[in-house]
C-alpha positions as CSV (number, residue, x, y, z in Angstrom):
1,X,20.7,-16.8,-18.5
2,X,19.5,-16.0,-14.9
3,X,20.6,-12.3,-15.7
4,X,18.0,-12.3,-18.6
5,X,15.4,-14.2,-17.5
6,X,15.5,-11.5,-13.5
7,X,15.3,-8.8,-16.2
8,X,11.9,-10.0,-17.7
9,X,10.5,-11.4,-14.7
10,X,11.2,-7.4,-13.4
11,X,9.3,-6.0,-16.3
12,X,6.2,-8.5,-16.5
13,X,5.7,-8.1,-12.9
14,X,5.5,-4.3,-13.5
15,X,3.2,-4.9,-16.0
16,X,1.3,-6.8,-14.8
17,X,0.9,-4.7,-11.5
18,X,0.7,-2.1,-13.6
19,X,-2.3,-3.3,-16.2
20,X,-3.6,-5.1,-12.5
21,X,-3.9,-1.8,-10.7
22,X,-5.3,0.6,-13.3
23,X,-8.0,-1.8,-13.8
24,X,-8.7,-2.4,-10.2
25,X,-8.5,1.6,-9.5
26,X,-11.2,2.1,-12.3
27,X,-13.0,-0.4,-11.5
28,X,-13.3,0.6,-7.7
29,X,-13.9,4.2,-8.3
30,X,-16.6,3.4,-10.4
31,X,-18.4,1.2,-8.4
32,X,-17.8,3.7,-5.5
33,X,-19.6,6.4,-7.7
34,X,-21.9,3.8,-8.8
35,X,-23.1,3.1,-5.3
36,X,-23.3,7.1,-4.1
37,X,-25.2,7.9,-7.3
38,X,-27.7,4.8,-6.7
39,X,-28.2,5.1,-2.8
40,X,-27.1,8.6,-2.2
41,X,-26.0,7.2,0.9
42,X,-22.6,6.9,2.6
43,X,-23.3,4.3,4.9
44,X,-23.7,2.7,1.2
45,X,-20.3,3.2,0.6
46,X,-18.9,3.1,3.8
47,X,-20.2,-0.3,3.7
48,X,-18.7,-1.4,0.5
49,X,-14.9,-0.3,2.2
50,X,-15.3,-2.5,5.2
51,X,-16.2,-5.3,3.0
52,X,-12.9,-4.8,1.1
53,X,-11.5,-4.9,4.6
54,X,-12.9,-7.3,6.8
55,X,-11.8,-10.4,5.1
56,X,-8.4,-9.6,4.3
57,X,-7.9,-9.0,8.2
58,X,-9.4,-12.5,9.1
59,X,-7.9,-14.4,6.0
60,X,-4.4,-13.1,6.3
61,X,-2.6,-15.6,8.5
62,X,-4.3,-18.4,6.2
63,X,-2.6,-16.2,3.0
64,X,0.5,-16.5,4.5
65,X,0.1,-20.1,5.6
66,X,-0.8,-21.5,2.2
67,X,1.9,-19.0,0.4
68,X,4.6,-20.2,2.3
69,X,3.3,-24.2,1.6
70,X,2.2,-24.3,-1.7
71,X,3.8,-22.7,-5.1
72,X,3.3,-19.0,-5.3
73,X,3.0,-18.6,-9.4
74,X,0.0,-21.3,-8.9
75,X,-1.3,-19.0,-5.9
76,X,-1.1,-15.8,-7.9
77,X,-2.9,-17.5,-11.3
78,X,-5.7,-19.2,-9.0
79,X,-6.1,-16.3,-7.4
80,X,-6.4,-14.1,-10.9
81,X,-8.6,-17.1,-12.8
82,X,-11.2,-16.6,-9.5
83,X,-11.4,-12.8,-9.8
84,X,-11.7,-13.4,-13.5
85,X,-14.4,-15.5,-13.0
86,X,-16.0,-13.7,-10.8
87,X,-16.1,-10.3,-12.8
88,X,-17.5,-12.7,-15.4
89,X,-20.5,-14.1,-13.3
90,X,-21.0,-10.0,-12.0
91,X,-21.0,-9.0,-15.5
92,X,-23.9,-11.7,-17.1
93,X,-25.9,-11.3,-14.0
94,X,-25.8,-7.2,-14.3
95,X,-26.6,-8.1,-18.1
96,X,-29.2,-10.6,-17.7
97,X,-30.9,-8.8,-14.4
98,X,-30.0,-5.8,-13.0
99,X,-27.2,-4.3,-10.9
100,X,-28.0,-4.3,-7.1
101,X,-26.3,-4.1,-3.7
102,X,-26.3,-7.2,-2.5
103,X,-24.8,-8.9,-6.0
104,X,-21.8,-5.8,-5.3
105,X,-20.9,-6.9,-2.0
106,X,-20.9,-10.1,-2.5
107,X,-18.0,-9.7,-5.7
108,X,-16.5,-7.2,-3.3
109,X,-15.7,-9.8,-0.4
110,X,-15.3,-12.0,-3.0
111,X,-12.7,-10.1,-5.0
112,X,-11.0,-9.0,-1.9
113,X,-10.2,-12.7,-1.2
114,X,-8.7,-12.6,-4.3
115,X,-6.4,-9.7,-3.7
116,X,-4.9,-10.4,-0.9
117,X,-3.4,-13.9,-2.0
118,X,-2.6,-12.4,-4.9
119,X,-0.7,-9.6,-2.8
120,X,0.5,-11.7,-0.1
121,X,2.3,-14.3,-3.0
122,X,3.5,-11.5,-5.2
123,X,5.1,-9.4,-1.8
124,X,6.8,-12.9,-0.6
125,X,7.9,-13.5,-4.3
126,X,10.0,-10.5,-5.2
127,X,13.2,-11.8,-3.7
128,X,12.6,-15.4,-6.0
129,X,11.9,-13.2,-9.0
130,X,14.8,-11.1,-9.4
131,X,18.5,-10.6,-8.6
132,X,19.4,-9.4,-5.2
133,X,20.6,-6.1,-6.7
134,X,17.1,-5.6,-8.9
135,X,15.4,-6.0,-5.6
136,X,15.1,-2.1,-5.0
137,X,14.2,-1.1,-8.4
138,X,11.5,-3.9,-8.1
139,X,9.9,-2.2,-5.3
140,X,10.3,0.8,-6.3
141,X,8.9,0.0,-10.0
142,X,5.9,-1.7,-8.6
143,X,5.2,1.5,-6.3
144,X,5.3,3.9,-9.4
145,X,2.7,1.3,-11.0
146,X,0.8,1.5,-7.9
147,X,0.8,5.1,-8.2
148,X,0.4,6.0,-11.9
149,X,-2.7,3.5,-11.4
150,X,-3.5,6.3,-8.3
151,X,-3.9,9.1,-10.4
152,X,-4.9,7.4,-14.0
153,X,-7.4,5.0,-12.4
154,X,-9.8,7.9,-11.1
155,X,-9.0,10.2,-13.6
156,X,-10.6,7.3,-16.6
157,X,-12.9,6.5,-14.1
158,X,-14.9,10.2,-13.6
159,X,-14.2,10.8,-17.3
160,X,-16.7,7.4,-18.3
161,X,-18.9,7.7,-15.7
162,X,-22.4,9.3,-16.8
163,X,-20.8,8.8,-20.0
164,X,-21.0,4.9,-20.5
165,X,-22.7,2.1,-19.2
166,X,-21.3,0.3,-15.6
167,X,-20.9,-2.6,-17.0
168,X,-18.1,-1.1,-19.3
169,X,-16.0,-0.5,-15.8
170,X,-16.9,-4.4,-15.0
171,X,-15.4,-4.9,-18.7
172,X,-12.1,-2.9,-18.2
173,X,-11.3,-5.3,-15.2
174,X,-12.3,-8.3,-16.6
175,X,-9.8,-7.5,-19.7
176,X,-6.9,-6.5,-17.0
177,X,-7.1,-9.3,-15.3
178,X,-6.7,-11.5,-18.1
179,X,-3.6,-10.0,-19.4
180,X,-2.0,-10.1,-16.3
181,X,-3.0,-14.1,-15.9
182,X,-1.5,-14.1,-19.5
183,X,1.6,-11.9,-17.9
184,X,2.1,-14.3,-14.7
185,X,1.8,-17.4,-16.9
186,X,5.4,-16.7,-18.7
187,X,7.6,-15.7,-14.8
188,X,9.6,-17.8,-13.2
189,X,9.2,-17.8,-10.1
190,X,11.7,-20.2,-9.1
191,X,14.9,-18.4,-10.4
192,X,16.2,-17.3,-7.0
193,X,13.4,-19.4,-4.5
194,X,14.9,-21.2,-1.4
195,X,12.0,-23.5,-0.1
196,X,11.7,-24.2,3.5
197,X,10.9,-28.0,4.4
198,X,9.7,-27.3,7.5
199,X,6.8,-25.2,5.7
200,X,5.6,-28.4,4.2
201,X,4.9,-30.5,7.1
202,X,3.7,-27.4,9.7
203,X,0.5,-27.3,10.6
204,X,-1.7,-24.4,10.5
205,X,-1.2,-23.1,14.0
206,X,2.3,-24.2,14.1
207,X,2.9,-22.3,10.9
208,X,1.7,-19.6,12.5
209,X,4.1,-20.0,15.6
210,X,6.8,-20.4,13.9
211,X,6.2,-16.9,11.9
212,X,5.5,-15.1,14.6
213,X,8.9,-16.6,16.8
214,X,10.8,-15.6,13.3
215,X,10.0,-12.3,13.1
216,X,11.0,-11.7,17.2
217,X,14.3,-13.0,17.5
218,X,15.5,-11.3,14.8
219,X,16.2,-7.6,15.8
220,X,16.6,-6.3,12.8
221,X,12.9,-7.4,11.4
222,X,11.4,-6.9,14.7
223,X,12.4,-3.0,14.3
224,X,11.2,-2.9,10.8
225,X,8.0,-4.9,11.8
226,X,7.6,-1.8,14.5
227,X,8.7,1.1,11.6
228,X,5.8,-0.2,9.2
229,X,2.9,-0.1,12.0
230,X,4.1,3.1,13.3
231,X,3.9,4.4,9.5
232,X,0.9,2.7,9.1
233,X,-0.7,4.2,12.6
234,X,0.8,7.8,12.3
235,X,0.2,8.3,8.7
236,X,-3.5,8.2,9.2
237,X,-3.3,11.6,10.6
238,X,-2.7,13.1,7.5
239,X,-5.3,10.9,5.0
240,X,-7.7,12.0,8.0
241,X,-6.9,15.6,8.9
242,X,-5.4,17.0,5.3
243,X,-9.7,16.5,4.2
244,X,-10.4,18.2,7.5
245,X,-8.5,21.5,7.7
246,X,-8.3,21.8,3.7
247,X,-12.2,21.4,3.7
248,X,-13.5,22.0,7.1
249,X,-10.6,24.4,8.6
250,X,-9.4,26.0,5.4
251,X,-12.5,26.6,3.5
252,X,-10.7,25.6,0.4
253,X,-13.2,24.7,-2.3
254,X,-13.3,21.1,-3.3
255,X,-12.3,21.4,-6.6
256,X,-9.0,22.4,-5.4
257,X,-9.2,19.6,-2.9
258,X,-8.8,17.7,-6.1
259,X,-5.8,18.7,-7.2
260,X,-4.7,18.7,-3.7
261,X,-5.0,15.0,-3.2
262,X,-4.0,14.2,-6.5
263,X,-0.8,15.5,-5.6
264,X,0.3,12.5,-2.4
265,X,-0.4,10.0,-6.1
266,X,1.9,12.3,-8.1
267,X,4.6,13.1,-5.3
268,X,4.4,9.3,-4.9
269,X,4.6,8.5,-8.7
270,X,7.7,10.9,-9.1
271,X,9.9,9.6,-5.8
272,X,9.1,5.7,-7.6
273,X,10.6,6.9,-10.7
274,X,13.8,8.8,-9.4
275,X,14.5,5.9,-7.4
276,X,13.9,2.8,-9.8
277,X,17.3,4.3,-11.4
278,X,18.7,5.0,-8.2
279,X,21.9,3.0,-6.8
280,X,20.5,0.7,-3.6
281,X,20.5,2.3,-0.5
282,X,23.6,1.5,1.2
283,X,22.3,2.7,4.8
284,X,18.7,1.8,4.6
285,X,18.1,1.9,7.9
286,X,19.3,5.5,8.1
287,X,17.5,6.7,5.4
288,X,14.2,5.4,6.9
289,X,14.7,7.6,9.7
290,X,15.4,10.5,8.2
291,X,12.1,10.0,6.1
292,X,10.3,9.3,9.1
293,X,11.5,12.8,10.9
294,X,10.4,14.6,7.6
295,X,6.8,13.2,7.7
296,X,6.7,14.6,11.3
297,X,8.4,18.0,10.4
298,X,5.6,17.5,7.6
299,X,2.7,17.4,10.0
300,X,4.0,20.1,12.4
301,X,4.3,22.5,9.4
302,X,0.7,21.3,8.5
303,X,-1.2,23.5,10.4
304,X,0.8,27.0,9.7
305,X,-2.3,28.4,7.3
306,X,-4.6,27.9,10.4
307,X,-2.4,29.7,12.5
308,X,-1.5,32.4,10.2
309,X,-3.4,34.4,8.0
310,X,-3.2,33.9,4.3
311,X,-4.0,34.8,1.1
312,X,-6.8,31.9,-0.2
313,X,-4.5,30.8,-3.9
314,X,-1.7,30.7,-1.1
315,X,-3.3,28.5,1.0
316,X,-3.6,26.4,-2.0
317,X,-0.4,26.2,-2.9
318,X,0.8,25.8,0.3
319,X,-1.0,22.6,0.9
320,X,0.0,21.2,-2.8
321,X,3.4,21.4,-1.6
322,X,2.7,19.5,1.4
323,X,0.9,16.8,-0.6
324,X,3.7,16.8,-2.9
325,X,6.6,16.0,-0.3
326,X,4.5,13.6,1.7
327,X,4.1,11.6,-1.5
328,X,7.4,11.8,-2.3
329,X,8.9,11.1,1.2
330,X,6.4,8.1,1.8
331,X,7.9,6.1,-1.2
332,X,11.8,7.6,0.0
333,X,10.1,5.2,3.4
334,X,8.7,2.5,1.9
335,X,11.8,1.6,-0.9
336,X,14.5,1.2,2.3
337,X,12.2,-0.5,4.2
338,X,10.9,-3.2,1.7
339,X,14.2,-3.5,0.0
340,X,15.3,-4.7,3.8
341,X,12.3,-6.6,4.2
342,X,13.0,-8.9,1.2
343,X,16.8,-9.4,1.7
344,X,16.1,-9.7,5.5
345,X,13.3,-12.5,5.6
346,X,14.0,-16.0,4.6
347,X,12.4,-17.1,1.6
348,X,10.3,-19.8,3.0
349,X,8.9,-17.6,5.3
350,X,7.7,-14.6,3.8
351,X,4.4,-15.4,3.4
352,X,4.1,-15.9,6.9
353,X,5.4,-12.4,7.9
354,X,3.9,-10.7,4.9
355,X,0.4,-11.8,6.3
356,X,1.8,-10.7,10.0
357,X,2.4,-7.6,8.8
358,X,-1.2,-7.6,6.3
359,X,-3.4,-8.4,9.7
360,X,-1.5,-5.9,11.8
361,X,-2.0,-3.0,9.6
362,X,-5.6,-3.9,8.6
363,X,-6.5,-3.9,12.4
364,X,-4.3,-0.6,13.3
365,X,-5.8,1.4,10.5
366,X,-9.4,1.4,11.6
367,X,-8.1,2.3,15.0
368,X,-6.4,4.6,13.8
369,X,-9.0,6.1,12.0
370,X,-11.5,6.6,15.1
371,X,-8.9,8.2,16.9
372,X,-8.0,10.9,14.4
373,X,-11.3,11.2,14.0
374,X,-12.6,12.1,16.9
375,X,-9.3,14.2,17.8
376,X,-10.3,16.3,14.8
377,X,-13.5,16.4,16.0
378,X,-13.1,17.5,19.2
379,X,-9.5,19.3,19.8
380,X,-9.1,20.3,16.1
381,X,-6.8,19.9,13.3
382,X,-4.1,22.3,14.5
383,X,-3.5,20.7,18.3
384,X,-3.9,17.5,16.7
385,X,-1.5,17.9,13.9
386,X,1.2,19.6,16.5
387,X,0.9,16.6,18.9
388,X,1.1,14.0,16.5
389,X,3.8,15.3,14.6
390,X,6.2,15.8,18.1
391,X,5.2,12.4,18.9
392,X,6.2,10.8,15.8
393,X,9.3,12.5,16.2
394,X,10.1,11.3,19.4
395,X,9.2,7.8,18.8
396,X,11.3,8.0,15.6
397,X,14.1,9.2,17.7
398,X,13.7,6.4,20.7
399,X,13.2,3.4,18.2
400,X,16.0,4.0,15.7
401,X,18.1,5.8,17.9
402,X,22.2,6.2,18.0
403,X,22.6,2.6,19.5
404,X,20.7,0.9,17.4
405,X,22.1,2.2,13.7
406,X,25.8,1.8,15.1
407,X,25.3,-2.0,15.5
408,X,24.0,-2.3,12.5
409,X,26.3,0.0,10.7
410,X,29.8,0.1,12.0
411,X,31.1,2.4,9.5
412,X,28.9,5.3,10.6
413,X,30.0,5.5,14.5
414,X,31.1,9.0,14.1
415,X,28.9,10.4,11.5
416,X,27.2,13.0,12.2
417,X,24.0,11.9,10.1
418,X,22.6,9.4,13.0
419,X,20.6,12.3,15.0
């Protein structure tokens, strides 16, 4: 029976990211176009992102806090009812007045709320949701959702827009999020779940504490706490600079920039597929690394058409490759490293260290950004590419070095796959 019911719970939460996503990424891109085509101004839209963004940085811990200390299926339906409702009130006050800023940013903070409890409960759920040996195609099934939404979402999006009225796009989310309340409603979220009393009685601060201690005395998740931000922080490079030296550096024309980035979505979208069938990772850790070295073999080969002469369709196609492989090797990342995450974390404290590692990454990636970009700026894409890429490759090497994968994996002490 438990067999069964882990297989459905597996598909409806696909679904439901699934049906979730592609309205969200419709929804988004039309608002986003929305805004440019009203304003014509990207402080506009610039605006609308760090909206998003803010309050899932300062709202995290809280997330995590109330996931942990209240039942996550509740969590996850609140959560959905509220962004239904609040498409809703968007929608009759667009109909009845008319559509302006200030009503857009208000849903967007609003919804954004939303979104991360939603996120923060579903993450910390996986491990209650299915078996431990579905866990891998779980993640890996939600991150080919995440990705078909990637390159479908946009795609609908640019094909209504002009086309239809805005409100259709408010429509479209409103009917995904009521399917997937419909979808939630019929998981069980309590097949596998191990509550922690403890949780119940913690206060706020405490909670927090007690997170934070979890996460470092135990070696193993402190490492994969330090992979994610160091993904998180180096990755940036590329969602800055492949823009800059396709556009800026390149002169490719930005209809092929289109194609270009639609490529990290697909590579990503092909990588969840292949390994939703695929057998668990037996050396996750391993297999991280690798990955990791590829991405900064990926960004040292970046910059070989700015260095080199080359044919302009070459240049293309050069580039659509990278994008390809970077999509692909992100996911071959992510799976290993989420996998571990969920086996790795007890169950009545995920919440807490999925918010940990929601706040950190929030906070890294607009440092992140104003780095890159002013190293783009100012030293250039090639220099910057070169020295990021050796850097991640050192770091790689120094924080999951020899030592490390031996204690974790006897077996391996003489291969010759450690580095």
């Amino acid at each position: 029976m438990e067999k069964k019911t882990s297989k459905y719970n597996l598909w409806a939460y696909t679904v439901s990211e699934l049906v979730s996503g592609l309205g969200n990424g419709i929804y988004t891109f039309g608002i986003s176009l929305y805004i440019l085509a009203a304003t014509g101004s990207a402080i506009s839209f610039a605006l609308n992102l760090m909206l998003s963004a803010l309050p899932r940085a300062i709202l995290a811990p809280l997330a995590g806090y109330l996931v942990d200390r209240y039942s996550r299926k509740v969590i996850v339906l609140v959560s959905r009812i509220s962004a239904a409702a609040i498409m809703t009130s968007l929608l009759l006050f667009s109909t009845i007045y008319e559509f302006s800023l200030p009503a857009l940013y208000t849903a967007t903070i609003l919804l954004s709320i939303t979104s991360l409890f939603t996120g923060v409960a579903l993450s910390s759920s996986i491990s209650s949701l299915v078996q431990q040996e579905h866990i891998q195609k779980a993640v890996t099934m939600n991150q080919a959702a995440s990705s078909f939404s990637m390159v479908l979402g946009p795609i609908i999006a640019g094909s209504l827009f002009g086309f239809v009225s805005i409100h259709l796009f408010l429509l479209i989310q409103l009917i995904g999020l009521l399917i997937t309340i419909l979808v939630v409603s019929t998981m069980n979220f309590k097949l596998f779940h191990h509550t922690d009393p403890a949780a119940h009685h913690e206060k706020f601060v405490e909670s927090l504490k007690t997170g934070f201690r979890y996460v470092k005395n135990d070696q193993l998740l402190s490492i994969l706490v330090i992979i994610s931000l160091v993904i998180n922080f180096f990755a940036v490079c590329v969602v800055v600079g492949m823009p800059f030296i396709v556009l800026e550096e390149s002169n490719i024309r930005p209809a092929h920039f289109g194609v270009i980035e639609g490529m990290f979505a697909l590579g990503m979208l092909i990588a969840s597929v292949i390994l939703s069938v695929k057998q668990e990772f037996r050396f996750p850790l391993l297999n991280a690394k690798k990955g990791i070295l590829a991405i900064s073999l990926l960004m040292l080969c970046m910059p070989i058409p700015l260095i080199f002469s080359f044919d302009y369709f070459f240049k293309v196609g050069y580039f659509l490759i990278i994008a390809l492989s970077y999509g692909m090797i992100i996911i071959y990342i992510n799976t290993p490293v989420g996998v571990m995450l969920q086996k790795s974390i007890d169950d009545g404290l995920k919440g807490r260290v999925f918010s940990f590692l929601e706040v950190t990454g929030q906070i890294l990636s607009p440092l992140s950004m104003m780095l890159y970009g002013v190293l783009f700026d100012f030293i250039g894409g090639t220099w910057t590419l070169l020295a990021t890429g050796s850097v991640l490759f050192l770091v790689t090497l120094y924080l999951i070095g020899r030592p490390l994968l031996r204690k974790f994996y006897p077996e391996l002490e003489n291969s010759k796959s450690l580095f």
